[in-house]
Legacy VTK file of the C-alpha trace (Angstrom):
# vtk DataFile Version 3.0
C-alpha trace
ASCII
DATASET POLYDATA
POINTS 254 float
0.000 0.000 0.000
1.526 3.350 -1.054
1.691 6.396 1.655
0.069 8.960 1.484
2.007 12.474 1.732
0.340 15.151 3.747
0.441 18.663 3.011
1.353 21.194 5.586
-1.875 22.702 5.309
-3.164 18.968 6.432
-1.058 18.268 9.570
-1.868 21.797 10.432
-5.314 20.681 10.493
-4.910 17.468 12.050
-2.652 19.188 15.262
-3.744 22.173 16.509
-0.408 21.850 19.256
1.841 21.703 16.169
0.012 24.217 14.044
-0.097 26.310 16.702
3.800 26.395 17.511
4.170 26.825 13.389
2.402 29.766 13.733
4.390 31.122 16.577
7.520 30.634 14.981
6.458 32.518 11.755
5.025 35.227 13.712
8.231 35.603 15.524
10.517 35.178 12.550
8.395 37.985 10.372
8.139 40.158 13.710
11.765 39.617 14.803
12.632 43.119 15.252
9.569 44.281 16.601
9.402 41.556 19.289
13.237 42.814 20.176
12.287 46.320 20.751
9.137 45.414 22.766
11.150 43.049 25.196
14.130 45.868 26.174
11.327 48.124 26.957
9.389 45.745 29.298
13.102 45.584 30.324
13.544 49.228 30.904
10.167 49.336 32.592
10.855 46.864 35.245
14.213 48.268 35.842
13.009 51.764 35.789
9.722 50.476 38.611
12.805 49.048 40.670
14.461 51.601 40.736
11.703 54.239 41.634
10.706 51.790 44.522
14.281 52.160 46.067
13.946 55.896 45.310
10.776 56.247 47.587
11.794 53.688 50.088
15.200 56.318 50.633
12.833 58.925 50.686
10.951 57.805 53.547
14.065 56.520 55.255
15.144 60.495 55.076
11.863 61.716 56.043
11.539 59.635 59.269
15.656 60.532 60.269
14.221 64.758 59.501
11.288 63.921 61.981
12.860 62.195 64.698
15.388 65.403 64.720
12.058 67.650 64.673
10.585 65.656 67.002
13.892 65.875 69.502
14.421 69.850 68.863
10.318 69.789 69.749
11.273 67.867 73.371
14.696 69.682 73.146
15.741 70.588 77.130
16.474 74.227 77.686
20.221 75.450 78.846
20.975 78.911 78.919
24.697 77.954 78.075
24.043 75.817 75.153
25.992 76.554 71.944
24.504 76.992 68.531
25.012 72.846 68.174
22.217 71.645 69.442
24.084 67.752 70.134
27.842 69.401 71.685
26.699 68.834 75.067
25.431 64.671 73.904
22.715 62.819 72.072
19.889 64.665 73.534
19.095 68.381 72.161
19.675 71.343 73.809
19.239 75.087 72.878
19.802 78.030 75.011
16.168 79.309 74.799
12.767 77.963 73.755
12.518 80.567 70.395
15.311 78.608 69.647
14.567 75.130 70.029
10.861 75.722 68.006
12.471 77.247 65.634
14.655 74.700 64.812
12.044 72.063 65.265
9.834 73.851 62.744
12.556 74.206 60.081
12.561 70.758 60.778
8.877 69.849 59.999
8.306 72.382 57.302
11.157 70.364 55.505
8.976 67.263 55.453
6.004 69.259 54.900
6.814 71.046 51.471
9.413 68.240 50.608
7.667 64.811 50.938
4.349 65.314 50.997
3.534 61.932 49.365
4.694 60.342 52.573
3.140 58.974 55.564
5.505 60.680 57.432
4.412 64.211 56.984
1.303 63.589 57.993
3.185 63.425 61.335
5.447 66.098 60.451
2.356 68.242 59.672
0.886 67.187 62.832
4.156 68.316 64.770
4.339 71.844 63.032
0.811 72.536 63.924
2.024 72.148 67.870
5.193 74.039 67.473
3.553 76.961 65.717
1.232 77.453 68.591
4.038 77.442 70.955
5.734 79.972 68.311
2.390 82.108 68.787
1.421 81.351 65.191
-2.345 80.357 65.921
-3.255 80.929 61.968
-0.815 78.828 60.277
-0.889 76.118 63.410
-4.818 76.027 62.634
-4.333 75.268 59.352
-1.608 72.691 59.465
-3.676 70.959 62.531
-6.547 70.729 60.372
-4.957 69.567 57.339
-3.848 66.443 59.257
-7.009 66.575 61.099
-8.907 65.847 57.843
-6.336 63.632 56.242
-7.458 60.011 55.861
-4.003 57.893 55.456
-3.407 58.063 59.287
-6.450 58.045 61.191
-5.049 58.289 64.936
-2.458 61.282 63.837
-5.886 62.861 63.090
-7.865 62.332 65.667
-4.761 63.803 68.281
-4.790 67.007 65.835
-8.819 67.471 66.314
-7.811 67.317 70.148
-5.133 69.743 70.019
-7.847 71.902 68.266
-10.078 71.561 70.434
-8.041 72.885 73.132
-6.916 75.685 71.407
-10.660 76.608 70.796
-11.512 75.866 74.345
-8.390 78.356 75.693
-9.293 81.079 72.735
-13.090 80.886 73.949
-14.369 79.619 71.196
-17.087 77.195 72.909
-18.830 76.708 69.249
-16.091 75.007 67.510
-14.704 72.977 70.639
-18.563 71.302 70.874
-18.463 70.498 67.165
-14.764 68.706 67.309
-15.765 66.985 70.540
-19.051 65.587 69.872
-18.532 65.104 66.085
-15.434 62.368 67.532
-17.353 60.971 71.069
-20.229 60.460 67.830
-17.400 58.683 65.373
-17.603 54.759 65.941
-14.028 54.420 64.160
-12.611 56.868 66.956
-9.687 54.325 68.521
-8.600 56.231 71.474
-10.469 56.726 75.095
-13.423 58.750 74.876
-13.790 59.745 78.589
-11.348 62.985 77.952
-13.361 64.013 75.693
-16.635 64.269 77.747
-14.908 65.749 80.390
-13.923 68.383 77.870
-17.218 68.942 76.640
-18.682 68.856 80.170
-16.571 71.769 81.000
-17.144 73.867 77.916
-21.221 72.974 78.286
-20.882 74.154 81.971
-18.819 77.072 81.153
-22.166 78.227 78.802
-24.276 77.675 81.908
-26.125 74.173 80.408
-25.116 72.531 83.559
-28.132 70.105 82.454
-26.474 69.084 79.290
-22.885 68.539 81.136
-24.901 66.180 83.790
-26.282 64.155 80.332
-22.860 64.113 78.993
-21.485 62.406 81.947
-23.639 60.010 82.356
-23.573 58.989 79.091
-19.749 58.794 79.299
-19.640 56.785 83.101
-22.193 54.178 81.614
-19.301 53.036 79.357
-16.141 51.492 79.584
-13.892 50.262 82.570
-15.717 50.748 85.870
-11.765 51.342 87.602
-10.620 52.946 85.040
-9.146 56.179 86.422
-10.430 58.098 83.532
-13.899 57.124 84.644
-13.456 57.389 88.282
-12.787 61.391 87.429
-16.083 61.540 85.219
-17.719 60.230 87.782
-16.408 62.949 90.712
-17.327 65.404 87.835
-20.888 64.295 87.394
-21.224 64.682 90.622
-19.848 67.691 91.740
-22.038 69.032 88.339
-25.114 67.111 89.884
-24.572 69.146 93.114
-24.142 72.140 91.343
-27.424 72.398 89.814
-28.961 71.037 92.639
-27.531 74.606 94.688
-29.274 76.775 92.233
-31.634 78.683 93.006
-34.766 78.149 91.256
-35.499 80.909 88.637
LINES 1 255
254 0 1 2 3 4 5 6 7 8 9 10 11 12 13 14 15 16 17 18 19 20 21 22 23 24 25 26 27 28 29 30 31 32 33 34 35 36 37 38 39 40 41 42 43 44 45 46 47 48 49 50 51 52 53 54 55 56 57 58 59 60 61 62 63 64 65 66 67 68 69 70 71 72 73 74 75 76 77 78 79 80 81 82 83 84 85 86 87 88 89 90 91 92 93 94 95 96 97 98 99 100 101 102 103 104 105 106 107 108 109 110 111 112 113 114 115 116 117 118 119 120 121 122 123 124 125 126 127 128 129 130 131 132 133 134 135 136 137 138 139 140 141 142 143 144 145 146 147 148 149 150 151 152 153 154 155 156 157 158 159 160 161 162 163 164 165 166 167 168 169 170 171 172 173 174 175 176 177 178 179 180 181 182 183 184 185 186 187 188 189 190 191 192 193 194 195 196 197 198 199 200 201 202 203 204 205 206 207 208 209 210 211 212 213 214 215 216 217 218 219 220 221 222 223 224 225 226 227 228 229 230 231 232 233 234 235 236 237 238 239 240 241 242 243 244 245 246 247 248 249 250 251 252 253
């Protein structure tokens, strides 16, 4: 019996597997140069992603060493003999005078501030300048900073400490209006991860400082029928309530 040659055309159709690799092979021979081009720029890609991720990861490595010096002038110690280096006297800060030591902290922070602000890290830095310019007297810009980090979502707790340092500043400036909206828009926020009983005793104060001795009284209660019962947080709301209870109770009726 004679055999039957098949044409290419015919194996093709008989494997698919071998057609199939056929077909790759004359793809890449008539697209030789084109495939060569493609493949060193996924090269140059790759490289160019590695490299960008060391880039950032120094970055942040620089950022954190610019805030722990911020952070140190910020807790600097104070010695009226202290030289313009801050570190000649050992590893801990010190600056002759406190103009001095915020100064240098804020330099510090504004650095991070204006120079990594894709970062983590000045969120804190942001967070830190907002302190130091109050101590500097700069309530304006130190309002603004505060709430910047305040309203910032990528670090949650650094947020929630700048809504308290407003808050005090409000409470101290007189601002009663403000102080009531920080405090009870947090006590109100479930995702708030920090004790709450400050914060009542804050708002209890500003409440009774408008005279609504009644609302203090319902803010305290609310606040010593939650958490710990020995907590000592809770053992002062509840000496609060009280003496706020007994308070009301002394007025004379109107």
């Amino acid at each position: 019996m004679g055999t039957t040659k098949l044409t290419r055309k015919e194996i093709l159709a008989e494997d698919s597997v071998h057609g199939s690799i056929v077909s790759l092979v004359d793809f890449l021979a008539t697209h030789k140069k084109k495939i060569i081009i493609l493949g060193a720029i996924a090269i140059l890609v790759a490289l160019g992603a590695y490299g960008g991720i060391l880039f950032l990861e120094k970055k942040e490595i620089q950022a954190q060493e610019i805030l722990g010096r911020g952070i140190d002038f910020y807790h600097a110690e104070i010695d009226p003999d202290a030289t313009d280096d801050p570190y000649e006297k050992g590893s801990n800060a010190v600056f002759s005078n406190e103009s001095l030591k915020y100064q240098a902290a804020a330099e510090e922070f504004s650095s991070i501030v204006s120079g990594y602000g894709y970062s983590k890290v000045s969120i804190i830095a942001r967070y830190y300048l907002g302190l130091t310019q109050l101590k500097q007297g700069k309530a304006e810009e130190a309002v603004k900073n505060l709430r910047e980090a305040a309203n910032n979502s990528k670090a949650r707790t650094v947020g929630y400490l700048a809504q308290k340092v407003l808050a005090q500043h409000y409470e101290a400036s007189g601002n009663y209006g403000e102080v009531k909206t920080i405090l009870e828009r947090m006590i109100n926020d479930a995702q708030y991860d920090l004790p709450k009983d400050d914060l009542s005793m804050q708002l209890a104060r500003v409440l009774i400082a408008e005279g609504k001795n009644d609302e203090a009284v319902k803010v305290l209660q609310e606040a010593t029928s939650q958490g710990s019962a020995y907590s000592s947080l809770r053992q002062k709301l509840m000496a609060e309530l009280e003496k706020v209870q007994e308070s009301t109770e002394a007025e004379p009726e109107p």
